[in-house]
C-alpha positions as CSV (number, residue, x, y, z in Angstrom):
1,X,27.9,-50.8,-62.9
2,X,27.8,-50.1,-66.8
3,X,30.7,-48.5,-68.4
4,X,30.3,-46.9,-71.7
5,X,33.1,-47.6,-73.6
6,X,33.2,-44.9,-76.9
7,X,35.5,-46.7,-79.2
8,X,36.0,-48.0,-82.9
9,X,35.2,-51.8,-82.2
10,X,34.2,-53.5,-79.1
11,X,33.8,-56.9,-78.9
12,X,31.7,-58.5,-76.1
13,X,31.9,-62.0,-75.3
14,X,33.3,-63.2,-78.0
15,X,35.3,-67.0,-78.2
16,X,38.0,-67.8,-81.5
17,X,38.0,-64.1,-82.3
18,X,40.6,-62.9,-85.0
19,X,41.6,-59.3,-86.0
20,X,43.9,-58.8,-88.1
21,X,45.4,-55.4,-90.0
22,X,42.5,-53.0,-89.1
23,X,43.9,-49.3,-88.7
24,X,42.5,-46.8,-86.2
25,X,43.1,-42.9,-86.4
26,X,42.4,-40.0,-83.9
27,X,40.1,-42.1,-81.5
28,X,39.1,-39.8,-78.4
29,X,39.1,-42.5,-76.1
30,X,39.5,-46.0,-76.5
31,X,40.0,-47.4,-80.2
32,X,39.7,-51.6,-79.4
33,X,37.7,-53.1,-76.7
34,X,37.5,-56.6,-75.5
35,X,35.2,-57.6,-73.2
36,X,34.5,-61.0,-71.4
37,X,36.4,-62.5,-74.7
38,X,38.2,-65.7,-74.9
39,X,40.6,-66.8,-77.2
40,X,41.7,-63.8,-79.3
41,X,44.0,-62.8,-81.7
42,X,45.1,-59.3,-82.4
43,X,48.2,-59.0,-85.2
44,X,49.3,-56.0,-87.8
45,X,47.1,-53.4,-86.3
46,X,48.2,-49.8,-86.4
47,X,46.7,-47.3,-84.2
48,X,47.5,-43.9,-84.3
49,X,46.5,-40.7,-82.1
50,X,48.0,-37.1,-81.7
51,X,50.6,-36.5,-79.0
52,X,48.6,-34.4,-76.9
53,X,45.7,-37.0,-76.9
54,X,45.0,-37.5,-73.0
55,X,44.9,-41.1,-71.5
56,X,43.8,-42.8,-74.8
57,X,43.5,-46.6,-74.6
58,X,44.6,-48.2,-78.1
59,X,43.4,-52.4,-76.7
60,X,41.1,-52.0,-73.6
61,X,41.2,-55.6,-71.7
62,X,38.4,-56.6,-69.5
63,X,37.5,-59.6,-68.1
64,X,39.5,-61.4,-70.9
65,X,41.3,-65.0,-71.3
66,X,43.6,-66.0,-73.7
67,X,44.5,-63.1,-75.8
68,X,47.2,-62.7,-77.6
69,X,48.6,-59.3,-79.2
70,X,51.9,-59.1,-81.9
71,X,53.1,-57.5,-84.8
72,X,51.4,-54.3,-84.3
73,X,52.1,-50.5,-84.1
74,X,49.9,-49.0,-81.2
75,X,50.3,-44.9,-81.3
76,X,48.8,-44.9,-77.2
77,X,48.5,-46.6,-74.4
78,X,47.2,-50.2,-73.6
79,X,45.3,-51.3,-70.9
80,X,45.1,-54.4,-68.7
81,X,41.9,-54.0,-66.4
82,X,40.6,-56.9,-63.8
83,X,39.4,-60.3,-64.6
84,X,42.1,-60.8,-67.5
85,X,43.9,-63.5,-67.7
86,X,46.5,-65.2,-69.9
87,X,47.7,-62.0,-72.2
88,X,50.8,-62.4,-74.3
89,X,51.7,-59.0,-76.1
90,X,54.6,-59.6,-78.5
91,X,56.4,-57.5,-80.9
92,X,54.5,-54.3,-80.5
93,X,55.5,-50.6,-80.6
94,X,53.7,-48.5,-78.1
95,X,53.8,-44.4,-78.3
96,X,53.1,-41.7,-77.7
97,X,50.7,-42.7,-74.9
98,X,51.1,-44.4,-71.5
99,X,52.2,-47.4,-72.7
100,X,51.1,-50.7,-71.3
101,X,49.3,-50.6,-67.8
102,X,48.0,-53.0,-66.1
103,X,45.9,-50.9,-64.4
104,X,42.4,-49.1,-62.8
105,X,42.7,-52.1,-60.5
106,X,40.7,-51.2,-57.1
107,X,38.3,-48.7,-59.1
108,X,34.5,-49.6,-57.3
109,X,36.3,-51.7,-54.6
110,X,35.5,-55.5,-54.8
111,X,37.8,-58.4,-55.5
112,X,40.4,-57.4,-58.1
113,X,42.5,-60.1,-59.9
114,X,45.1,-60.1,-63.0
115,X,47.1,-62.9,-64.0
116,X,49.7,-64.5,-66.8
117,X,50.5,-61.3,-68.5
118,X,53.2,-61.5,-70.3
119,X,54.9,-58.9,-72.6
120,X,57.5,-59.7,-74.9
121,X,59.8,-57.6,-77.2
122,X,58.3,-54.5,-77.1
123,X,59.1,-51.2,-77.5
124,X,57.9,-47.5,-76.1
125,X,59.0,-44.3,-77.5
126,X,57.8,-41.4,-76.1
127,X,55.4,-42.9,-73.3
128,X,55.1,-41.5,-70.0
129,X,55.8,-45.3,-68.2
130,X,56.3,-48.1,-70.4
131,X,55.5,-51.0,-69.0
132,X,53.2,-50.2,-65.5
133,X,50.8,-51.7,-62.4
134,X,48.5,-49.1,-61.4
135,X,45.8,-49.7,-57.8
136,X,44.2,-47.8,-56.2
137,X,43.9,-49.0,-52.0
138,X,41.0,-52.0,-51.4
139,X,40.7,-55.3,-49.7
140,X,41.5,-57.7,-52.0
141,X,43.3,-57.1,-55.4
142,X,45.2,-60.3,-56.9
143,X,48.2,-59.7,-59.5
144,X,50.4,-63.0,-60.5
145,X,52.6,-63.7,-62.4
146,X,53.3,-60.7,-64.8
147,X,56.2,-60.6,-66.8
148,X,57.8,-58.2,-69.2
149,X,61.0,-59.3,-71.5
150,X,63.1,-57.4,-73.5
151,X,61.5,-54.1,-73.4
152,X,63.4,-50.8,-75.6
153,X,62.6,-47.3,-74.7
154,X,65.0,-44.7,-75.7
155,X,62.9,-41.6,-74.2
156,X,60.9,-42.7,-71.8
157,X,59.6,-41.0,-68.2
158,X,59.4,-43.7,-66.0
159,X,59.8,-47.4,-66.4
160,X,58.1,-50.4,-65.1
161,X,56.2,-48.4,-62.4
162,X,54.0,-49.9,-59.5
163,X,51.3,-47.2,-58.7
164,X,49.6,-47.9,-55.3
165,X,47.8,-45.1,-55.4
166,X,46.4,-43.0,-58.5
């Protein structure tokens, strides 16, 4: 199935990638993707997008090893989506947005796995979960060892939320 992604960048298959201070304003939909990427580095980005922006994706993770995320302000959401593996996301501010999911996992049925993601000194102001799993019901989805340390949110609506079903 092809998914067209509208977004600023999107990187596809790339290996030793490096980004580093880009800024992204008033995206519609998804401002970063990486795609079947390996080995990336993401630091001093700043992402920005209104309030009332629905379900906006700031990093969109797909199919993804070893990426690492810090020092960066991300104005939305971030999202974690099967076949990742090995994500370390460090010293970022999320919000407004949905903060950082884990999520569409189940979407198309099929094996679904996630693993080693770990987030680290973060913090979410005005998001509507923070730090979230999100399935929908199939056979076989897969989710180890994720782990989320020293998290901050002053005003948030929910915090690290499982969603079975969305």
């Amino acid at each position: 199935m092809l998914t067209l992604w509208l977004q600023a960048l999107r990187f596809y298959n790339c290996n030793n990638l490096q980004l580093n201070g880009f800024t992204s304003l008033n995206r519609p939909s998804k401002h970063i993707g990486l795609q079947s990427c390996s080995n990336v580095s993401v630091s001093h980005l700043h992402i920005r997008v209104p309030k009332t922006s629905p379900n906006t994706d700031g990093i969109l993770i797909s199919g993804s090893s070893q990426i690492n995320i810090f020092h960066s302000i991300i104005g939305t959401g971030d999202a974690i989506k099967s076949g990742s593996s090995h994500i370390n996301i460090i010293l970022v501010a999320c919000g407004p947005g949905h903060g950082i999911s884990v999520g569409s996992l189940g979407i198309g049925g099929g094996n679904h796995i996630v693993e080693e993601v770990h987030v680290r000194n973060c913090s979410f102001i005005g998001t509507t979960n923070g730090a979230r799993i999100k399935t929908r019901k199939v056979i076989s989805i897969l989710i180890t060892s994720v782990r989320y340390f020293v998290l901050l949110s002053p005003n948030l609506s929910s915090y690290n939320n499982v969603h079975p079903n969305f």
